[in-house]
C-alpha positions as a Python dict, from the first residue, in 0.01 Angstrom:
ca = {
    (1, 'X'): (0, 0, 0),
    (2, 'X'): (-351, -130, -24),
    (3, 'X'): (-504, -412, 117),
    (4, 'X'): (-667, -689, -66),
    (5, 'X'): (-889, -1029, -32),
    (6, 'X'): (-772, -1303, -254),
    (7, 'X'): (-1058, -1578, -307),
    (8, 'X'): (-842, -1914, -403),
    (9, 'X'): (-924, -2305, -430),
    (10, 'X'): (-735, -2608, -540),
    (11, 'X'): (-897, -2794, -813),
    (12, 'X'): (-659, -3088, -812),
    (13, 'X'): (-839, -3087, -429),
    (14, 'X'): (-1169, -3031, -553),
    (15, 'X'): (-1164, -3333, -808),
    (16, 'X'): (-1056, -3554, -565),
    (17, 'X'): (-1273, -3438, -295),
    (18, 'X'): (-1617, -3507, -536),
    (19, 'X'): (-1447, -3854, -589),
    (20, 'X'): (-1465, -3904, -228),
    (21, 'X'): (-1112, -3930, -205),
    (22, 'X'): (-813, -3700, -31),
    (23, 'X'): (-523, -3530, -171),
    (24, 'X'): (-200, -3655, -22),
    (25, 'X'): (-39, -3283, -3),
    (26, 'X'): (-325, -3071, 50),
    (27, 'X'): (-642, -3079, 314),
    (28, 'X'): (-951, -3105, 196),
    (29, 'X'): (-1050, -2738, 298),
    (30, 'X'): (-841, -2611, -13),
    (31, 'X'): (-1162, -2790, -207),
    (32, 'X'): (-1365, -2466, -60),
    (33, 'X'): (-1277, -2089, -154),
    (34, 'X'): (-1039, -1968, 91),
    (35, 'X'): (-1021, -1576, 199),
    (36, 'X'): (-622, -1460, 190),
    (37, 'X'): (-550, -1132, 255),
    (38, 'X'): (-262, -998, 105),
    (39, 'X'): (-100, -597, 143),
    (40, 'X'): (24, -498, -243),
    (41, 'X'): (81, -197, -448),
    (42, 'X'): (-163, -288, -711),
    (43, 'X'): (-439, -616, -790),
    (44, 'X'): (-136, -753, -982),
    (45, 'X'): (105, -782, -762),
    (46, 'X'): (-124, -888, -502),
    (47, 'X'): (-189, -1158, -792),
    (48, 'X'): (152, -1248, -831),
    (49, 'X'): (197, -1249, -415),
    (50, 'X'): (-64, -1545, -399),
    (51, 'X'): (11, -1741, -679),
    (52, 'X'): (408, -1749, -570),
    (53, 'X'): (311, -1873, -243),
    (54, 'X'): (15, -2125, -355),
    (55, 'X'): (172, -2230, -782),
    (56, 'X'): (-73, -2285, -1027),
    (57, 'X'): (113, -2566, -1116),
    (58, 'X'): (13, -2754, -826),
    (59, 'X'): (-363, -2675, -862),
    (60, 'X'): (-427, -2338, -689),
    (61, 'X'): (-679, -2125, -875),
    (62, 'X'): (-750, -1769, -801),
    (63, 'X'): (-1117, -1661, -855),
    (64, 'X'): (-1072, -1309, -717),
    (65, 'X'): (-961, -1027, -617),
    (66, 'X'): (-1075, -739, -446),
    (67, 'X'): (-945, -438, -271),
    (68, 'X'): (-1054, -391, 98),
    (69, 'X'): (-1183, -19, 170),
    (70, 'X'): (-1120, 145, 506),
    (71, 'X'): (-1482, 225, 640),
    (72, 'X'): (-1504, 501, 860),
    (73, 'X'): (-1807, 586, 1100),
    (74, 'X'): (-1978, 864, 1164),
    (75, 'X'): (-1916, 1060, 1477),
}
């Protein structure tokens, strides 16, 4: 399985952060991109991992995803 970094914000959060207000589910952090890493077979299932645990619906964008690479170092 492959590893992969899932960039995600809540716009609902957003708005009402610029109004200078607070959303009464969600802190205001989720107004900021926040790095989720998530193990998956493939980008869209690591997709569909996210946005079952933080809906669409209820404001959650993803703005990406990216695969992690192992980095090894030289001996």
């Amino acid at each position: 399985m492959a590893k992969y970094e899932v960039t995600v914000y809540n716009t609902q959060v957003r708005k009402m952060v610029e109004a200078g207000e607070h959303h009464p589910q969600w802190d205001d952090e989720w107004a900021e991109f926040r790095y989720i890493d998530v193990s998956a077979d493939n980008e869209d299932k690591a997709r569909a991992q996210i946005e079952s645990r933080y809906p669409p619906g209820q404001g959650f964008i993803i703005d990406n995803v990216a695969e992690h690479y192992e980095h090894q170092e030289d001996e």
